[in-house]
N, C-alpha and C positions, 0 to 999 in steps of 0.2 A: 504566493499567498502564505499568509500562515496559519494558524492550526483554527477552526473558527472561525474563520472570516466567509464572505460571502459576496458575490459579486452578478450585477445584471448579465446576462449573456451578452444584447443588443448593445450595451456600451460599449462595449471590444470590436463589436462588428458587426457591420448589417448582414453578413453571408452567413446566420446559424442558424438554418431552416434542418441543415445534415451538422453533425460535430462529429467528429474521432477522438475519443478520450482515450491516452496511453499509460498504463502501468508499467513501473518499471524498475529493478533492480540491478546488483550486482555481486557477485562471491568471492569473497578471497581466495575459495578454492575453482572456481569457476564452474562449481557441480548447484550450485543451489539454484533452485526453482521453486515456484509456486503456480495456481494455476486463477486466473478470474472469474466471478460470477457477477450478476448481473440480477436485482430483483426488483420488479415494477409493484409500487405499493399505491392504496389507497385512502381518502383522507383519513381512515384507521389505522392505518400504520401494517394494513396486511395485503399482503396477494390476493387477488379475487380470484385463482386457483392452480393450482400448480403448474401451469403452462407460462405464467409468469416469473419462471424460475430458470433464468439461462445461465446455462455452464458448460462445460464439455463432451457431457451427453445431451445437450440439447443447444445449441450456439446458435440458433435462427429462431427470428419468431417468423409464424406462418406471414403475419402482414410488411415484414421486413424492415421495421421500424427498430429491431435491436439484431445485431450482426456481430458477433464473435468471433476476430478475423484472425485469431492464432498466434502465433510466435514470429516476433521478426531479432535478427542478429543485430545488435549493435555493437557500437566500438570497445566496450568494457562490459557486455552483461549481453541482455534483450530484452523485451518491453512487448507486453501484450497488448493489440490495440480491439478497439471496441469503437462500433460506429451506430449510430441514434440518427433516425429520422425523426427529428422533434413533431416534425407536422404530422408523422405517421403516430404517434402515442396516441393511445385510446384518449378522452375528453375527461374518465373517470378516473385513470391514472394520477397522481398527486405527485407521487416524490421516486427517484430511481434513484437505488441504492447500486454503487460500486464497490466491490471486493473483489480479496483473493483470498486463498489459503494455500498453505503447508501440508506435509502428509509424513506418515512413522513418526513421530516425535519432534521435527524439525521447526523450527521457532522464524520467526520472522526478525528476530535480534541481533540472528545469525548472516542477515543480508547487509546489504552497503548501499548508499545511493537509494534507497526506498521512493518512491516520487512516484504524481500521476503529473499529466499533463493534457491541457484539451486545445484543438486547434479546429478552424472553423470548415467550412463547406471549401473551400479552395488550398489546401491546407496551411495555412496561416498562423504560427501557434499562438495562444491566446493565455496563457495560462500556466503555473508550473507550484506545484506543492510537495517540495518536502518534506516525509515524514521523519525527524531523528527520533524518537523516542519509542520506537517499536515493541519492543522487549518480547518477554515469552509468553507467546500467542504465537497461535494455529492457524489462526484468519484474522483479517484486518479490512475495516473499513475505510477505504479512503476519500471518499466523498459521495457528494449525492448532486444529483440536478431536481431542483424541485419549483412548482407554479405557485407563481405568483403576481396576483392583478393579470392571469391572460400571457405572462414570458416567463421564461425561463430564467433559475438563477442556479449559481454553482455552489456549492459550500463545502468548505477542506475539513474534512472531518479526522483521518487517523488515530481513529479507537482500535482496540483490538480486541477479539474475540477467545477466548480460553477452550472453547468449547468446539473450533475448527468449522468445516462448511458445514454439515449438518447439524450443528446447533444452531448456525447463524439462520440457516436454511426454518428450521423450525419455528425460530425467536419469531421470524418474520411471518409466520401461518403456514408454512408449506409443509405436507403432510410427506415427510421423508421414509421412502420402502429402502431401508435399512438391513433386511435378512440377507444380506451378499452373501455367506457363506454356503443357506440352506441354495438360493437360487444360484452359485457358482455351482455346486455340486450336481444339481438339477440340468443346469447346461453340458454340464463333463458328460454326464450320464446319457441327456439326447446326442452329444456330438459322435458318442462312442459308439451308439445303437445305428447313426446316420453313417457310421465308419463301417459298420458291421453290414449293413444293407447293403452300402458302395461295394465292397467286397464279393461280397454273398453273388450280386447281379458280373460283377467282374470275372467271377471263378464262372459262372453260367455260361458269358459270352464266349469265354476262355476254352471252355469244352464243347461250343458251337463250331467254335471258327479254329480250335488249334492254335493259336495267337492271344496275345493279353488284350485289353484290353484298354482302347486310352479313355482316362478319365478327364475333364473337365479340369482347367486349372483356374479354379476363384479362389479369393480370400476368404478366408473365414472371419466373423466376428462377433466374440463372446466378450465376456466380462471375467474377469478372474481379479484383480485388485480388489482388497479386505474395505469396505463400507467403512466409514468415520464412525464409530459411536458414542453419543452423545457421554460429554462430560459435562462439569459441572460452568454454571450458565456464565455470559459473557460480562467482560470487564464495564463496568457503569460507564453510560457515553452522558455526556454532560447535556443538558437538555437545550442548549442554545445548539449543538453538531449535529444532534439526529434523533427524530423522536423517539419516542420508547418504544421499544420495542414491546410486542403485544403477545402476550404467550398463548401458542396453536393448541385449538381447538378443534375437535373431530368437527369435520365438513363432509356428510353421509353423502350428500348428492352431488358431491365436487367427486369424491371418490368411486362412484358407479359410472361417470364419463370420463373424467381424467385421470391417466396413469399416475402412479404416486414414482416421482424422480426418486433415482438411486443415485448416491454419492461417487459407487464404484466406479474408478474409471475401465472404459472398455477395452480389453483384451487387444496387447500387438502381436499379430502372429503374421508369418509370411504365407503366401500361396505355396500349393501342395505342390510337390514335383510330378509332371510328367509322368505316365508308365511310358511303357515300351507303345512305341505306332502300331498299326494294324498291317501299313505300306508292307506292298511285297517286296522295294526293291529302298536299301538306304539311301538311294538317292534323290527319294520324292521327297519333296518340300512341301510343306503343307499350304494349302490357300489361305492367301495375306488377303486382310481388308483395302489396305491402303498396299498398291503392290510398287516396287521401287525400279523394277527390270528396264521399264521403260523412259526413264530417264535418262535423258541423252544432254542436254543442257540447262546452264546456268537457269535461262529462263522458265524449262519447267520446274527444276527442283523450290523453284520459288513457289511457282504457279500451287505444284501439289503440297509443298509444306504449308503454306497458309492455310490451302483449303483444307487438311487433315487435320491441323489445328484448332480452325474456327470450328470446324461440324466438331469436333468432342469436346469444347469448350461449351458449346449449347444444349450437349444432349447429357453431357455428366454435368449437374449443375456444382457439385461439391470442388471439382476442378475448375472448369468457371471460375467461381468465388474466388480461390486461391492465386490467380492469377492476375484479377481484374480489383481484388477489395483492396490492396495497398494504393494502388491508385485511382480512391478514393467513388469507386464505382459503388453503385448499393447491392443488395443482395436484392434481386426481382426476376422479372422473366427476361432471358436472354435470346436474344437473334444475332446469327452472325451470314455477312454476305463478303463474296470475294467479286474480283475484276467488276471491280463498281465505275461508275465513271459522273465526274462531279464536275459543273461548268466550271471554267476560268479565261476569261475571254475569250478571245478564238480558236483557244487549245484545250480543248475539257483535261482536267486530270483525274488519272486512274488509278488511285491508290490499290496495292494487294489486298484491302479489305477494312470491313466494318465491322465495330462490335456496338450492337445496341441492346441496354437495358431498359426494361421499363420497371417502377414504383411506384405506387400508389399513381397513377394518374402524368408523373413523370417520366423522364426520358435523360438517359447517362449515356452519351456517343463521342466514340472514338475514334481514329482514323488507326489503318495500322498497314507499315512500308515494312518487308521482310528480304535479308538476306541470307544467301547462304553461302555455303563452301567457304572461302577467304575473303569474298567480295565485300567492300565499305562500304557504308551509307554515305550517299551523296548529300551533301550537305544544302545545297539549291534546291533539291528533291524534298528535302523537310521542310526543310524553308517554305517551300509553296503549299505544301499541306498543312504548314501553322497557320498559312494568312487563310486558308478556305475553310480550317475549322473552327478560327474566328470568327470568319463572317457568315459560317452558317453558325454559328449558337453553339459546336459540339467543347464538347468537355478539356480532350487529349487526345494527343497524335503520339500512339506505342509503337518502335522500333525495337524490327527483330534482327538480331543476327547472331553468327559466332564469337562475338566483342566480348569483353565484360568491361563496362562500365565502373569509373571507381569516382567516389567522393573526391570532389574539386575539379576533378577531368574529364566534362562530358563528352563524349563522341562526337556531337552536331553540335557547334554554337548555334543559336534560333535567336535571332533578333524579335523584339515583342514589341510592337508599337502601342507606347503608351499611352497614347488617343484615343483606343479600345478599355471600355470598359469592361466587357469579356476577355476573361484571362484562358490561355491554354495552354495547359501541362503537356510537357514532353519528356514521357517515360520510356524507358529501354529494359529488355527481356531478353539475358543470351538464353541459345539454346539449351545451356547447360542448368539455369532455372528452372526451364517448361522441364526438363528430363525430372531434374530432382523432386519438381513437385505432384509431377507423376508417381515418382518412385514411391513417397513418403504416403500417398493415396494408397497406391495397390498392395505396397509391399508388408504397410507397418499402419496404416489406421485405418482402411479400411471406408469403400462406400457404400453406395444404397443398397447395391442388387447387384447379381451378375453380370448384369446384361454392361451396366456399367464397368465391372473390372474388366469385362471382356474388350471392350473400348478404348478403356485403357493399355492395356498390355499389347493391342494392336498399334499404339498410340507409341510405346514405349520400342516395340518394335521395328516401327518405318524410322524412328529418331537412329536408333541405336546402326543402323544399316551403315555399312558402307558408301551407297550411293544415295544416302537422302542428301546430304549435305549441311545434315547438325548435327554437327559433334563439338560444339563449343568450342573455347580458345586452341587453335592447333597451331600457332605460328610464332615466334620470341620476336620479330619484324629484321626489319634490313638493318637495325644497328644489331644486333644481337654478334655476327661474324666480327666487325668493326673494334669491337668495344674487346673481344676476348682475344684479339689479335694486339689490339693496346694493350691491354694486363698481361699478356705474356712477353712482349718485348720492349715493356715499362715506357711507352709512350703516350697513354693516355693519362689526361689532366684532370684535374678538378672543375668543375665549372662545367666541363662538357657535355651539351647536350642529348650525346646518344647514350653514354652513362644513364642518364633520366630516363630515357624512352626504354632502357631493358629493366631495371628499376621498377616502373612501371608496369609492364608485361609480365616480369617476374609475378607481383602482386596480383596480376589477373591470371596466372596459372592457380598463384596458391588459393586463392578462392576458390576456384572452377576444384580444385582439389580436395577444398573442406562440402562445398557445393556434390561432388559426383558419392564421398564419403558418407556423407549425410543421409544419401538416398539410399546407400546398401545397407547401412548400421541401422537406420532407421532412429538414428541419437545426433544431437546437435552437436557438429564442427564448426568449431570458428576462428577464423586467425586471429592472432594474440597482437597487439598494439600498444608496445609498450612506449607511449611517448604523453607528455602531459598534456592534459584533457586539453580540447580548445583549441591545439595547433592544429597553424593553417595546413591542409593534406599535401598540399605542392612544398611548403618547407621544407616538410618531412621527409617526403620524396627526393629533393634534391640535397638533403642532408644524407641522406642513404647514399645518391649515387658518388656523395664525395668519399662515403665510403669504402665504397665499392672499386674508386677509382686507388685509393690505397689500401685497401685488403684483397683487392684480387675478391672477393665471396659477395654470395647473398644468400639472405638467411633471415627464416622466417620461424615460427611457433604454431602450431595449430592444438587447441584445446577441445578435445574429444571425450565426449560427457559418459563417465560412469570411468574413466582411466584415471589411476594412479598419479599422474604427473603429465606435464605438458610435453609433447612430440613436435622435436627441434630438427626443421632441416637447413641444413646447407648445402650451399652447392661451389666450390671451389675451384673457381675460372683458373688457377694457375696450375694446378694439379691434376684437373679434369674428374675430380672427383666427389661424389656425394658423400654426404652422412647424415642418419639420420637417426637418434638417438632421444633418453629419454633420464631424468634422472629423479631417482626415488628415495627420499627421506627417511634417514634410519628408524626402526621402530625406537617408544620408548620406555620398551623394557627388557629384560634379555639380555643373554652376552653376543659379542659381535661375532664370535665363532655360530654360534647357531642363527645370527642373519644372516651370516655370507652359506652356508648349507641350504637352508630355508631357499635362499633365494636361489641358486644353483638348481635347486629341486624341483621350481615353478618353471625351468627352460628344459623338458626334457629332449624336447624336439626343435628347438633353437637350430638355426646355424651354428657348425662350430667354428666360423671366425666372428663370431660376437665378442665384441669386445668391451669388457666389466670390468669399469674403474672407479675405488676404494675413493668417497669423497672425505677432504677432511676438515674438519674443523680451520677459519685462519687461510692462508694462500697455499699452504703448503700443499706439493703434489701428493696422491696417496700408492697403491701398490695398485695394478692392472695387469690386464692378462686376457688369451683368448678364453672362451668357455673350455673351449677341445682340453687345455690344458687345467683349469679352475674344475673340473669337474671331477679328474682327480685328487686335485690339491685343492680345496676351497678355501684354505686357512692361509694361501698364499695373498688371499684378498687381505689380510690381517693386516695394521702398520706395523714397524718393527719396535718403533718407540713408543705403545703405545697412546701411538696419539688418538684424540676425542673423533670417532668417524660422524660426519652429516649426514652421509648418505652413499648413493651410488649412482652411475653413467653406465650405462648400456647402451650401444655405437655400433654401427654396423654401416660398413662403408660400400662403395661399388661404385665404380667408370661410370661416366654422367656421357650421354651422347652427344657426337660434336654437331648436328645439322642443327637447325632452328625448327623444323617443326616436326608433325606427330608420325613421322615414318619410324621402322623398326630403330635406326640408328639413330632419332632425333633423344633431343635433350629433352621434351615433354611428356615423351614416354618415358623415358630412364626415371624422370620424376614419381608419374604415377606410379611406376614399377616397384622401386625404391620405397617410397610412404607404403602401398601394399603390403610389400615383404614381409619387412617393422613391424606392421601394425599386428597382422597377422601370426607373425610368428614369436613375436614377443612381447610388445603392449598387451595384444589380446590372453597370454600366457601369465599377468604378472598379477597378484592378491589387490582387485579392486578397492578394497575396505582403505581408510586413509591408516594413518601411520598410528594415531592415535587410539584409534579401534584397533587394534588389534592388540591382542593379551596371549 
């Protein structure tokens, strides 16, 4: 579409009763974000009260007609999705406005790829709008859905806002509680007094019993992000894009029932540590919810990972949603049932379980087949659960296991019989998802109540076990020996196909790696893909393994949001060796004697076989060295011919392990191991600010 235009929903598609509208961008530095908002207006151009104003403090409406399903990773950027129950919109609602905004001074100028896109009830995309001419604005408008004659219509609007989300927020009538700073302080101040109590009753217990006492471990969640305050009003939207905007007026008796939305976004903090037990003896274990001891086989660890899955899927519904809204589930009330059993001629089948939503009056059902430990998904097994969630009406047949799943390579082929008018989705969940999207709940945003983190973290604990049986990708497969036995005694070719399949595998570690990162950091990992947009994922693939079969390596990038520079591994089949490095852009002011100090001074606790090498302007090599010895001599980093330095390489190598899977001497540890170290002991050590800030 382009900028203005407008288009019926129903001429694209009979199926837009549900739509998922996607925003979406991309950074040159890979650090840029914005976040969406969502406002339901009336044939006045205003919110009929603040509850019509969804954003990140409020991403569901109670009737679950508008769902703000959060950030998903894409191949260059990510793209936030938003999903509309058109049939669920109040009768008085007229036009829904889509945005996003920026925050600290960040402009939308500064992104790439700016686009929204809408695809229908089956996901089907429908729709795509480029915005080029973004400029400097805080928030942008990128479209609206609005009634007309009784349907729905779309219009690509990309105006922009000066004034960021609380001005947009206000333009549009909503009565924005903007004192983030008095109400940050006011929260510091109960959290402190709530810290004081905790203590106060701990020191009590503590001189009852002669032992500490343990406290409760929940998250906590405040708000501490500085409120948007309103600037000056937003850039003129041409009056065929979006009506006028109507300037907010006090609403006394909107404001005695409905809370007035704050901009701030809410506080990431992790759960409190642990005090000391009460136990008399270190060896008590404290009582598990879901207990693991008793798993003896394949078939229980199925049995009880499903069932410990589905029951905190229904009873935390904010994990629910996270789970179930990318494929294209609504936000409603959830049931979940295991060892169900469903006719199929003479042999009923018995799928691991059901997830059923209801919506307004609606019903979203899915079948769901789980594996664990090593064990594949049998492809006959889905097979017969695609044809009997056809013919019963259900939605999606979700598989679970330790796999990861990658674009062009599904696990299961599923033949669809075109005959059927009912289409059904077949989604896949490794474990190492459900972990992360656990993690990113309890650790870093934060749910309803206790009762719910406590759910969680039992949740997080039966996963994390040894004996549950999810632990995600643990195996490189049967080529993995094949292929490194080839590259060392230069007998493997090009073209061959076990090449591909570790190629492959490779790529579902490195996920499963930016995937388990993401849930500790509680900041977006994602691998880096630098190949041109469009290419087919199997080209790529077996372009890799041809070079794989001539460089002996593979080798990946992972971009880790709020880091300096992108974090490069490799792994070097003929050497048996890792590295895993990162490299940071000269500043651009200063002499180079006091970057190479400077930066010396940011490792103090480094490894000292880090190895810091002098980048330079052109091919030429520059001067390198370990730190042990650069710490002395920093000005060794210097070149001798003055030549123009780019930057610098920080390296740090270590033995990769020979088995294929996750035992202490496998290669998939040595990986984890390795990215930790790095991250840990130097990424995390190095001046976040880009190259250009800094003065």
């Amino acid at each position: 579409m382009v900028k203005g235009a407008n288009v019926e929903l129903t001429a694209l598609s009979e199926d837009v009763g549900a739509v998922m509208v996607s925003l979406g961008w991309s950074s040159p530095t890979g650090e840029g974000d914005a976040d969406v908002s969502v406002l339901l207006l009336t044939s006045d151009g205003k919110v009929r009260s603040n509850t019509d104003f969804y954003f990140y403090n409020n991403p569901v409406a109670a009737d679950g007609s508008v769902q703000l399903l959060g950030k998903a990773p894409t191949a260059d950027g990510n793209e936030d999705r938003i999903t509309f129950d058109l049939t669920a919109i109040p009768a008085d609602v007229e036009q829904i406005i889509v945005a996003a905004s920026r925050y600290n001074g960040a402009e939308f100028g500064d992104l790439d790829d700016v686009r929204v896109t809408l695809a229908d009830g089956s996901g089907e995309g429908l729709l795509r709008f480029s915005i080029e001419d973004a400029g400097a604005v805080g928030a942008l408008l990128f479209g609206e859905l609005y009634r007309r004659a009784g349907d729905w219509k779309f219009r690509a609007i990309g105006q922009g806002y000066e004034s960021g989300l609380a001005g947009l927020a206000q333009d549009y009538g909503v009565d924005v509680d903007d004192d983030a700073e008095e109400a940050e302080q006011a929260e510091q101040t109960a959290a402190a007094s709530e810290e004081a109590r905790s203590q106060a009753v701990t020191a009590s217990v503590a001189m009852e019993t002669e032992t500490p006492a343990e406290e409760d471990v929940v998250p906590a969640a405040d708000e501490t992000v500085p409120a948007l305050a309103p600037v000056p009003g937003p850039v003129p939207v041409p009056e065929q894009a979006v009506a006028e905007p109507v300037v907010n007026e006090p609403a006394e008796a909107v404001a005695r029932t409905v809370p007035r939305p704050r901009t701030a976004k809410k506080k990431v903090t992790l759960p409190k540590v642990a005090r000391k037990s009460l136990a008399e003896n270190d060896s008590w274990r404290a009582a598990r919810l879901f207990p693991v001891s008793a798993l003896k086989s394949d078939r229980d660890r199925e049995t009880r990972a499903t069932s410990v899955l589905l029951s905190v899927m229904a009873q935390v519904p904010e994990f629910g949603r996270r789970l179930t809204a990318g494929f294209g589930a609504p936000a409603g009330r959830m049931e979940t049932f295991t060892e169900v059993s469903l006719p199929n001629g003479d042999s009923p089948r018995r799928p691991d379980g059901v997830i059923r939503v209801e919506r307004a009056g609606k019903l979203w059902t899915a079948l769901v087949e789980t594996k664990t430990n090593g064990n594949a998904l049998k492809p006959d097994q889905v097979q017969a659960y695609a044809d009997i969630a056809a013919r019963r009406g259900y939605e999606a047949v979700i598989t679970l296991s330790n796999d990861v799943e990658l674009d062009g390579s599904p696990l299961v082929d599923v033949k669809t019989d075109g005959r059927r008018k009912h289409k059904v989705a077949l989604r896949h969940l490794s474990w190492a998802d459900v972990a992360h999207q656990a993690q990113m709940l309890i650790r870093h945003e934060g749910v309803g109540n206790a009762a719910h983190a406590w759910l969680l973290q039992e949740l997080l604990h039966y996963l994390q076990h040894d004996n549950s049986g999810c632990h995600g990708f643990q195996n490189m497969g049967p080529a993995w020996v094949p292929v490194r036995n080839g590259i060392d005694d230069e007998t493997l070719c090009q073209g061959d196909q076990r090449a591909v399949e570790v190629v492959e595998n490779w790529e579902r570690l490195v996920r499963q790696v930016c995937l388990r990162m993401g849930g500790e950091l509680g900041q977006q990992v994602l691998p880096v893909q630098r190949t041109k947009k469009g290419t087919d994922p199997r080209v790529r693939r077996a372009e890799l393994a041809d070079q794989l079969c001539l460089a002996g390596r593979l080798d990946s990038e992972l971009r880790i949001e709020g880091t300096p520079g992108v974090l490069a591994l490799s792994a070097d089949l003929r050497t048996g060796k890792l590295r895993t490095s990162i490299e940071i852009v000269a500043p651009e002011q200063g002499y180079p004697l006091s970057w190479a100090k400077r930066l010396i001074r940011q490792l103090p606790d480094a490894p000292a076989d880090l190895h810091v090498e002098t980048l330079l302007v052109g091919e030429a090599a520059g001067p390198r060295g370990t730190l042990e010895r650069l710490r002395r001599e920093p000005g060794d980093l210097l070149p001798r011919n003055n030549a123009e330095i780019a930057g610098f390489r920080l390296s740090l190598f270590r033995g990769m392990g020979s088995t294929r899977g996750n035992a202490e001497s496998g290669f998939i540890r040595s990986v984890d191991e390795a990215v930790d170290r790095f991250h840990d002991h130097v990424v995390m050590r190095l001046d976040r600010r880009p190259a250009s800030a800094r003065r």
